[in-house]
N, C-alpha and C positions, 0 to 999 in steps of 0.2 A: 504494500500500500504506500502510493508516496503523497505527503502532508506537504501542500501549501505555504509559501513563506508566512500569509497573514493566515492565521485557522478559523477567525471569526469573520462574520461577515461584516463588509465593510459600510460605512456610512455614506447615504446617497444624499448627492448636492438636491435643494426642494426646484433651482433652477440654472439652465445651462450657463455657461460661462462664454462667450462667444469671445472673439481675438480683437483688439481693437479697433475702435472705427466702425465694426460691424452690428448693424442694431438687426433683431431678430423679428423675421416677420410674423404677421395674424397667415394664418392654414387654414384651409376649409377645412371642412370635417372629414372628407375622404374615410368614409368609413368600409374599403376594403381595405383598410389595413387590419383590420381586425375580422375580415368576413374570410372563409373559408379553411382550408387546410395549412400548417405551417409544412412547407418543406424541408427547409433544412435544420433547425434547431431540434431535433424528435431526438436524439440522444443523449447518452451519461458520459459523460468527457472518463470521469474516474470508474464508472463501470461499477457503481454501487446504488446509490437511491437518490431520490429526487422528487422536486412538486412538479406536477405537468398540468395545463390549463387543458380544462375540456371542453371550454369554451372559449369564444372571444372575447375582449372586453380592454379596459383599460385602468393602466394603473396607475395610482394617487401619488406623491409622499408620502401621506401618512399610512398606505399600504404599505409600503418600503419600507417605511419604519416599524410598525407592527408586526413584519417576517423576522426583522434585523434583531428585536428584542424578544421575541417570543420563541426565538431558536437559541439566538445566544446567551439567553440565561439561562436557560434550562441543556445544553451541550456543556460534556467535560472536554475543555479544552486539551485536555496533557493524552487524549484516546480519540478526538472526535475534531472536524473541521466541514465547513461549509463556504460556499460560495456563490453569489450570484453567474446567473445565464444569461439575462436581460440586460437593456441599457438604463442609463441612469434616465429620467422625467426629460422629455424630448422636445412634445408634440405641444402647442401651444395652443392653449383650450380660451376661449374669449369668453367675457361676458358682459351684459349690462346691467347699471345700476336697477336699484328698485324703483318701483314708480317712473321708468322712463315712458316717453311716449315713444310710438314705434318709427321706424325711421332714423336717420341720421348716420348714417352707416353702421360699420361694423363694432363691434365695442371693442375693448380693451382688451390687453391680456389678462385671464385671471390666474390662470395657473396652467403648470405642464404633467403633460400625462406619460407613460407609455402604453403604446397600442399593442396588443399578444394576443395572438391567433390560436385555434385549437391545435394540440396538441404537442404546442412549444413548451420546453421545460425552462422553468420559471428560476430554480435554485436546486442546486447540486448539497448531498447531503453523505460523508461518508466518515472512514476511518475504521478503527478496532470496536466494530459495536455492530451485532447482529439486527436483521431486519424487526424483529420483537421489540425492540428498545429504541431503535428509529422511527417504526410508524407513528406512535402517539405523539411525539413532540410535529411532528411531523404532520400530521392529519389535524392537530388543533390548529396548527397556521393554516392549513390549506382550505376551513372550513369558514374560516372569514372572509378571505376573498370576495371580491365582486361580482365571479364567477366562478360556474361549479370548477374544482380542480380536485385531478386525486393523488395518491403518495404512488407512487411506482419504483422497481428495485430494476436492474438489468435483466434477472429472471421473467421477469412481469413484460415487458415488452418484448422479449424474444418468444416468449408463449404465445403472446398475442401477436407478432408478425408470422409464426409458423401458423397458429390456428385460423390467420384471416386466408393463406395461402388454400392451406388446403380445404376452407368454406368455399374460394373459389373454382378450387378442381374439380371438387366433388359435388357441385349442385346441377340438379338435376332439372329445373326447373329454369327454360329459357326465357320467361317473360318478366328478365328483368328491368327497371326502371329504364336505366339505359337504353335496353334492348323497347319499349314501349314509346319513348320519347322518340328514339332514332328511327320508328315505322309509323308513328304516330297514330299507335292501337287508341279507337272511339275516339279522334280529333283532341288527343290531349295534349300536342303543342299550341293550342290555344291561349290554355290556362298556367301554361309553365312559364314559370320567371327566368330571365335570362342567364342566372345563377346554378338554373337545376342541368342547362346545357352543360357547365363544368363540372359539377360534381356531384350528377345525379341524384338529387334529394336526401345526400350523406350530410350536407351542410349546407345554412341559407345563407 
């Protein structure tokens, strides 16, 4: 097993720091950044446990913060270490005052978020300590979130990448989603959103 130079996790800034000169622009909402499948973040760098979002959604400061202390006081440091996977608050979320009338363009900044996709892993969790003694510290953060997420080991995803394989060898039943949208069984490209062409009713 090899340990991290810092074993706790670190302190996330509540806003970016840009280079000087640079002022940091208002975003739309572009909310595929958090719609659909993540691609490439789906594994365990260290090959042990971890949180993974089962949904999409986005994250606060004060999420960050409540992973950051509710893992790191309850981890023995001198047997156990942790790390973030995600970036620090990014996405610059606007708002307007109370009582405004509507109009007048865009508001302010009020704070930054990070966007995460299903099934990106969120925070890395490992060292000299069995799955038994990981999941509960582990499961009470993941259960605040904003979004459903569950605790997963290396185990846990490799059973589930062999068992989604051979669900897909062995089904016997060709009228799948896919296969109904792409023949358009009872005119049901009608009713489909341009989201279910990507990834067949697995995610909206």
């Amino acid at each position: 097993i090899e340990f991290p130079e810092k074993r706790k996790l670190k302190f996330v800034e509540k806003t970016p720091h840009p280079l000087f000169g640079i002022k940091i622009r208002k975003m739309p909402k572009q909310l595929i950044d958090i719609r659909g499948p993540e691609d490439t973040l789906t594994y365990l760098l260290h090959k042990q446990y971890g949180i993974r979002a089962l949904q999409g959604g986005q994250l606060r400061f004060g999420h960050f913060e409540m992973m950051r202390s509710g893992i790191n006081r309850k981890m023995n440091e001198s047997r156990c270490f942790a790390l973030w996977r995600i970036d620090n608050p990014w996405k610059p979320i606007t708002k307007k005052g109370q009582g405004h009338r509507m109009g007048g363009g865009k508001g302010n900044i009020d704070h930054y978020v990070t966007p995460v996709k299903a099934g990106r892993i969120i925070l890395e969790f490992g060292g000299k300590i069995g799955f038994e003694e990981a999941y509960p510290i582990l499961k009470r953060v993941a259960a605040k979130l904003p979004f459903k997420a569950d605790v997963v080991s290396q185990e846990i995803l490799e059973k589930e990448k062999l068992g989604a394989e051979a669900l897909r060898e062995n089904n016997l039943n060709p009228f799948s989603f896919e296969y109904c949208l792409k023949n358009n069984i009872m005119g049901c490209k009608q009713w489909a959103s341009p989201y279910d062409f990507l990834w067949f009713g697995k995610y909206r």
